[in-house]
C-alpha positions in Angstrom: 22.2 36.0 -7.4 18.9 37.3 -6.3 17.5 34.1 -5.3 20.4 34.6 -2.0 18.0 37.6 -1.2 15.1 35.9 -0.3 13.9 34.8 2.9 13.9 31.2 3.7 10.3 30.8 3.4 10.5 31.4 0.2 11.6 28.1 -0.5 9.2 26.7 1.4 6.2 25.6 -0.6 3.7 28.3 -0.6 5.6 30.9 1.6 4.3 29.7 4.3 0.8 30.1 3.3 -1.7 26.9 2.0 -2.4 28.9 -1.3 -0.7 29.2 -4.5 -2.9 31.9 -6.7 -3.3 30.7 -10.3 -5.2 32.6 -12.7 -7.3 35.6 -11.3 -10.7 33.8 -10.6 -9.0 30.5 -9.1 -6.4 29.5 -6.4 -4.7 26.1 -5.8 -5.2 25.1 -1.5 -3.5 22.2 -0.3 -6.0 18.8 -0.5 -4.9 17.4 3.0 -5.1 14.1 4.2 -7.1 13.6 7.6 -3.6 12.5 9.5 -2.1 16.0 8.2 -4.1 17.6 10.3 -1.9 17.2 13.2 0.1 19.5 11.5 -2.8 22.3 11.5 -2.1 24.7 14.1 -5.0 26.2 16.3 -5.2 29.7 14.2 -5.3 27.5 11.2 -1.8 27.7 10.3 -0.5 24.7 8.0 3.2 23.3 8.7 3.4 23.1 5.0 6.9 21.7 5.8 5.7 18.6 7.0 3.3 17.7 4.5 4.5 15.1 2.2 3.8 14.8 -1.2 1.2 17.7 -0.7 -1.5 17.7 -3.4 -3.8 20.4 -4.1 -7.2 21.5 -5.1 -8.3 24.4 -7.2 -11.1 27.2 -5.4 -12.9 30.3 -5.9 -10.1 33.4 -5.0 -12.0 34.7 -2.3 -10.9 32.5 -0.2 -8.1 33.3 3.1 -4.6 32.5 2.4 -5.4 30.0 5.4 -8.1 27.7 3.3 -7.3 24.0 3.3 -9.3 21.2 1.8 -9.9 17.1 3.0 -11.6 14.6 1.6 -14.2 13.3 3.9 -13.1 9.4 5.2 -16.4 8.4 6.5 -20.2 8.4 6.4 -20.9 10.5 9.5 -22.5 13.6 7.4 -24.3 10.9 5.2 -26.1 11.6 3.2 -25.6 15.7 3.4 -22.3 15.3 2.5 -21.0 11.6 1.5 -17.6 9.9 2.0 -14.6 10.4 -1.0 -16.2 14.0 -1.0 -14.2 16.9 -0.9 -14.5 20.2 1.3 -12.7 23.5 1.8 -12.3 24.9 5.5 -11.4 28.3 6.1 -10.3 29.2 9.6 -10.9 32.6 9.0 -14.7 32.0 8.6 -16.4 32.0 12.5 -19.1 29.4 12.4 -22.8 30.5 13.0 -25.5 29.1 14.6 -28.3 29.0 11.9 -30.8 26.6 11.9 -32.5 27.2 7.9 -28.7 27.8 6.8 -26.4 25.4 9.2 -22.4 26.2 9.1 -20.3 22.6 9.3 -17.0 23.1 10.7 -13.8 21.2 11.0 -13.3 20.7 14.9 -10.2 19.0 16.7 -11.0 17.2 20.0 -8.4 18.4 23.1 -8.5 15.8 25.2 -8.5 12.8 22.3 -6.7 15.0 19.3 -9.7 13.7 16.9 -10.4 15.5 14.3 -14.4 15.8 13.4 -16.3 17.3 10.6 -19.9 18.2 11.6 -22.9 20.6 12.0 -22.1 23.4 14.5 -25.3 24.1 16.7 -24.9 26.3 19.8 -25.7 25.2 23.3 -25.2 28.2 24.9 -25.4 32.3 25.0 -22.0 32.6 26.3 -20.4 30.3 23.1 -18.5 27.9 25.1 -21.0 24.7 24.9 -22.3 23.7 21.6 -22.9 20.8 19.9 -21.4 18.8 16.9 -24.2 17.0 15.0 -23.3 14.3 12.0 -26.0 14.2 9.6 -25.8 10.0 10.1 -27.7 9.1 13.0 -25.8 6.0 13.7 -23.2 8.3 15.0 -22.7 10.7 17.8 -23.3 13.9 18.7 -20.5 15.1 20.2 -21.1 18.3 23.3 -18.3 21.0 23.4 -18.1 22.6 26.5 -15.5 23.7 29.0 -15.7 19.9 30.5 -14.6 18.6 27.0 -12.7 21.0 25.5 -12.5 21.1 21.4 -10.7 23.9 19.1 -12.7 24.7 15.8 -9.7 24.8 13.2 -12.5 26.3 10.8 -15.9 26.4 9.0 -16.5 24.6 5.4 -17.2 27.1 2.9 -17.1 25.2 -0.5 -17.4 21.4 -1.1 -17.2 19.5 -4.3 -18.7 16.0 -4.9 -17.0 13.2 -6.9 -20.1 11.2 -8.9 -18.0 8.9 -10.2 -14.4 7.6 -9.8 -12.5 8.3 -12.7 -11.5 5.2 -15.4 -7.7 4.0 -15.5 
């Protein structure tokens, strides 16, 4: 049988990859939940085996085989972005310091393992200290720097906003 010819990540969901391609406009990512992210390498890479009961979320095609989505737990980017919200990170996207154009970016924490969503503003020339802003002043800004460590698993490129939860 010619299925006996394929590779085991074949039968792995996706390949390997976080994308199933639909139509040719659209592609389906994974819609992670915030405790998945453990299984989010530092290049971006998903463990898509160890994602249960994966659900996914349908994006523009230009997207990297690498784009994942969440949907945001809390009110730190209030009101920019608000909680139940959903947004797609691709790893393969470097953040940029802009201030009249701001990139958000999807950051884990080394020494804690947090993961944060915020603003990405740069501290310094050399790219190794720079801030992460919420938009919510009642919480934190949190300083990257060699002292406290952080790995950027990517920047949001594409967000979708729920105005109202659907009837049962």
């Amino acid at each position: 049988s010619r299925l006996l010819d394929k590779p085991a990540s074949a039968f792995t969901p996706f390949g390997g990859d976080t994308v199933r391609t639909g139509n040719d406009e659209k592609q389906s990512i994974l819609l992670l939940k915030w405790e998945d992210l453990k299984h989010v390498t530092a290049g971006g890479e998903v463990l898509t085996q160890a994602i249960k009961n994966p659900s996914y979320l349908e994006v523009d095609k230009d997207l990297s085989k690498k784009a994942l989505a969440l949907v945001l737990d809390d009110d730190s980017m209030a009101p920019k972005f608000v909680e139940g919200e959903e947004i797609v990170i691709d790893p393969d996207v470097a953040p940029e310091d802009d201030d009249s154009e701001p990139d958000y970016v999807l950051v884990r924490l080394t020494q804690t393992g947090a993961h944060l969503f915020r603003r990405y503003r740069l501290r310094s020339t050399s790219g190794d200290t720079y801030d992460l802003v919420p938009c919510n002043s009642d919480w934190d800004t949190v300083t990257v720097s060699p002292r406290n460590p952080a790995e950027i698993l990517g920047t949001m490129v594409q967000n979708t906003v729920k105005r109202r939860k659907s009837r049962k």
